[in-house]
C-alpha positions, 0 to 999 in steps of 0.5 A: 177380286170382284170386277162385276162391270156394268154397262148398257147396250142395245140392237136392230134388224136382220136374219137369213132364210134359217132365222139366225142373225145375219150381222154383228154390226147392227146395233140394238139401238138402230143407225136409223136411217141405214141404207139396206145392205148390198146398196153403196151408201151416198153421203155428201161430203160437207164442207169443213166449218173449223176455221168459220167465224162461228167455230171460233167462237166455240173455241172460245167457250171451250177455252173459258169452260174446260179450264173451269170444270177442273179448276171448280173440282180442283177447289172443292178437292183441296185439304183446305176447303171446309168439307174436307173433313167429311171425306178424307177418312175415305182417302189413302195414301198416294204416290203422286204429287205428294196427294192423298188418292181417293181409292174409295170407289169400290170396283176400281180398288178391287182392280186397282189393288190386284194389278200386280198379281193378275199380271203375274197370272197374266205373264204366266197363263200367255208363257205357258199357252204360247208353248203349248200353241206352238209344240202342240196346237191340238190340246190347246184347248185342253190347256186352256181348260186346266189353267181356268180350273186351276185359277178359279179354285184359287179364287173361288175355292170349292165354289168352282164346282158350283160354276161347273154343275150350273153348266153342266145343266145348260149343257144338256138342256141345249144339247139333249133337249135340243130346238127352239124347247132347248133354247127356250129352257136355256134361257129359263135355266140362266135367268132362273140361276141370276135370280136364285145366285141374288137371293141365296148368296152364291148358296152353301154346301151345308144346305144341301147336305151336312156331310159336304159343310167341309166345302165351305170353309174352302172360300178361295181370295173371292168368295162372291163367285156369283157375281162374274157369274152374270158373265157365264150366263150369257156364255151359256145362252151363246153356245145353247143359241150357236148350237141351235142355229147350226143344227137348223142349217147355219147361215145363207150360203149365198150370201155367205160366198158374197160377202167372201168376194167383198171381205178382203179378210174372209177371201184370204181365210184358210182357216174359221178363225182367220175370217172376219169378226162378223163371219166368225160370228155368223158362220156355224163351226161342225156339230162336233166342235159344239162338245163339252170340251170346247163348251167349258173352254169356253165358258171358263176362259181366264182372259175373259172370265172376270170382266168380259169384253163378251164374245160368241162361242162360234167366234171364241172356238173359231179363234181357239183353233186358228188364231186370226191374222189381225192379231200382231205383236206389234198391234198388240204391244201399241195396245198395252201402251195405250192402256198404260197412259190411260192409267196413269190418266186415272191415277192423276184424276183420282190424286187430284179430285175426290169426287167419289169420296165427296158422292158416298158421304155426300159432303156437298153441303153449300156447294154451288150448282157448278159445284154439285154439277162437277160432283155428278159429271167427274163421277160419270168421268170416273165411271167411264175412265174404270171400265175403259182400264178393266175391259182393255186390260183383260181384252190385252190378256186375249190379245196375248193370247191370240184371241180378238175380242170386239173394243168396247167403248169406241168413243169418249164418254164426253163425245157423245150427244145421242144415246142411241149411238151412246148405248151402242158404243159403251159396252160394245161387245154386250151391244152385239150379244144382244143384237144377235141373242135378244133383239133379233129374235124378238123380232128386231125393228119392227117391234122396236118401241115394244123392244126396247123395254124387255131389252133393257129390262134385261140388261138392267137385271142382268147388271144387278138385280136391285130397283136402282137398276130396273130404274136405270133401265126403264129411264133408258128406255124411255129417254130413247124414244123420244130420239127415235121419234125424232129421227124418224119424223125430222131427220130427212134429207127433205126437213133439212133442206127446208130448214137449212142452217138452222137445222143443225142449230134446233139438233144442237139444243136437241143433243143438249136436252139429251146429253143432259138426260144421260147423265140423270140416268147414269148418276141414278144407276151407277152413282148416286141412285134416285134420291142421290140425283133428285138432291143434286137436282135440286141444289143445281136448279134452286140453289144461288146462282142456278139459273145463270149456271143453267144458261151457262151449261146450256152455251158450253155444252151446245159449243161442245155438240157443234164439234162433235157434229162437225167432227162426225162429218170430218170422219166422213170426210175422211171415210172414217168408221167409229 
């Protein structure tokens, strides 16, 4: 089971008097243009245009264009059209509508294929914890610890002591070493162990000595442990960073009491776990409750090994010890609904269209632009579609468990026109590890634009170490700026009073423009790569016909962003929060 994911995020400012974060809110790619904190935020509420005569026209492009994108990939998927023969190796044997499916997406089969026995580790794990938690709370923790070794060893075999020397090195570094040195080594120690991981495959016992070769033959179900390493890593940061903030005085108690009286959650707590995500975050727990014990809990915590969503070491020990009120059987059960229909979501998409077939062969010989276009957008679609289905399962697994964990990907890929608030929705809960481990401390806004690239540079390494990422990354990176240039010059009260209605005219062929940009840096890192994306762009620009698709994309796409403005304004409307 290798369920490595991969996802960018990003952050912005702030930090009380000791030089910790003071929030989990603000994102790496900042809400420009936020009110400050402690002030009421002023917005006027617009009227709603979704009955207006330019609305309907929308509709209608909407009505003639969505139809299309699935009729177009719909064709290109039948047994009957010519290239089929070039892609069908790669399909599998199906279950609905009598169509073969096209598993062929590494990653998702990986998952895909190990439902039914992670579910039985998941029955098992929430029996047992539940038993413990009730009969004997104290040693939950305990618990928690002995299952994760004994299901590692499974999967990873004698690799699990690999896992725990690697740690135990973080470990002393932030403990004994202590201060802004520890934190610095801490760092050093996981960026050194991504890269020596990638070059030396996960290391061999038998290199270190003949007399431990006998450990390598015990490989378990996965032997490229490395590779959900990457996740450990940024526990081990978590916890050296957590530590050092409590041991330098914690979170502004003035401001900690304030948030107290306006938080209906933290005002009712009794207990760290019981707070809201944003004080469990912040608010330092005891200097014992930074031990070893707690420490490889944390790290090694099943739910959340394997795939994330990513959460903080003060926020994960808070909840280990009292469980947050939030957390309810029947929100619990309505979630493992959710996840169901959102599965069977993806079956229908992968037994009706073969997109990641027809992309790894690159059997899109004559295909027309809209063709080629559908290739690259149902990729994206398919992307999105495995990640939301892998973090939401394991994020269930915690919420069975009793442990909240941030949602990542708070919006549907195809509602998205900005990739500042992009980035900050996909993967959510790296977004907030960044914000407070990475962004904040270099500095946060002001240093923005001399930010971004290291940070992403970061993530993009941190995903994989390989130049397709790194390309990915900086592409990111230099997308972004443009936005915020934007934003900064043109997004003021004054600019829109002066332009009126066609204010919202030029941002629509703005989020066109950039919408557009996402897609090329998404195909290039997590699709088809560089020269995958430069041959789709230039059958789609200089095939036959390519000119009128372009016009064409542009009008359905720009019909697409006005909803998304106005449904963006309707959940101001509605006091909404995405």
């Amino acid at each position: 089971m290798s369920l490595k994911n991969r996802a960018g995020g990003a952050v912005s400012p702030a930090m009380d008097v000791n030089g910790s974060p003071t929030s989990a809110e603000i994102p790496l790619l900042p809400r420009t243009g936020r009110p400050s904190r402690g002030r009421t935020e002023k917005t006027e509420k617009s009227q709603p245009r979704w009955l207006t005569l330019e609305f309907l026209l929308y509709y209608v492009v909407i009505a003639v264009g969505l139809p299309a994108l699935f009729i177009c990939a719909w064709g290109f998927s039948s047994a009957n059209h010519i290239n089929y023969y070039q892609y069908s190796r790669k399909l599998g044997k199906g279950w609905l509508l009598g169509r073969r499916v096209d598993n062929s997406d590494a990653q998702y089969a990986s998952f895909r294929n190990n439902i039914p026995l992670l579910s039985y580790v998941l029955v098992g794990h929430i029996l047992l914890s539940n038993v413990v938690q009730r009969q004997i709370p104290s040693l939950r923790p305990l618990f928690s610890l002995i299952f994760s070794l004994i299901f590692l060893s499974v999967i990873h075999g004698s690799s699990v002591i690999k896992i725990l020397v690697l740690a135990a090195v973080n470990y002393a570094v932030a403990k004994y070493v202590g201060g802004r040195l520890g934190v610095a080594l801490s760092w050093i120690w996981s960026l050194g162990v991504l890269f020596a991981n990638n070059a030396y495959d996960g290391y061999k016992f038998a290199s270190l000595s003949q007399d431990l070769a006998w450990l390598d033959k015990y490989k378990g179900i996965n032997m490229r442990w490395w590779i959900t390493f990457n996740f450990t890593t940024l526990r081990m940061i978590s916890f050296a960073m957590d530590y050092y903030w409590q041991t330098n005085g914690g979170r502004d108690k003035s401001k900690y009491e304030t948030h107290r009286q306006t938080c209906s959650e933290c005002s009712s707590a009794t207990h760290p776990g019981e707070q809201c995500s944003k004080s469990r975050i912040e608010t330092p727990l005891s200097a014992s409750s930074y031990n070893l014990l707690n420490y490889y809990t944390y790290l090694l915590y099943v739910p959340l090994y394997l795939a994330g969503p990513i959460i903080t070491f003060n926020d994960f020990t808070a909840q280990l010890r009292h469980p947050p009120k939030s957390i309810t059987m029947k929100s619990t059960l309505l979630y493992a609904v959710r996840w169901i229909l959102v599965v069977l979501c993806m079956e229908w998409i992968l037994h009706t269209i073969y997109v990641v077939a027809i992309k790894d062969t690159k059997a899109w010989g004559g295909f027309t632009p809209f063709q080629m276009s559908m290739v690259g957008y149902f990729n994206l679609k398919l992307i999105w579609l495995k990640l939301l289905i892998i973090w939401r399962y394991f994020r269930l697994w915690a919420m069975a468990d009793r442990i909240e964990t941030t949602e990542n990907m708070t919006r549907c890929m195809s509602d998205n026109y900005s990739a500042i608030e992009f980035w900050r929705s996909w993967h959510r809960s790296f977004n907030r590890w960044l914000v407070r481990y990475v962004y904040i401390p270099l500095g946060g806004q002001r240093y923005y634009a001399l930010n971004i690239f290291p940070t992403f540079t970061f993530v993009a390494v941190w995903h994989d170490i390989s130049l397709k990422l790194l390309t990915w990354g900086w592409l990111v990176a230099i997308f972004i700026l443009p936005e915020l240039a934007l934003r900064k010059s043109f997004a003021t009260p004054q600019f829109r009073a002066k332009l009126g209605g066609w204010y919202r005219m030029l941002k629509g062929i703005a989020a066109v423009l950039n919408i557009w940009l996402m897609m090329i840096a998404n195909l290039v890192g997590f699709a088809v790569g560089v020269d995958g994306v430069r041959e789709m762009m230039r059958q789609i620009i200089f095939g036959e016909g390519g000119t009128v698709f372009l016009v064409c994309s542009f009008v359905a796409v720009f019909a697409a962003v006005q909803l998304m403005f106005e449904l963006r304004e309707e959940e101001k409307r509605r006091g909404w929060k995405k």
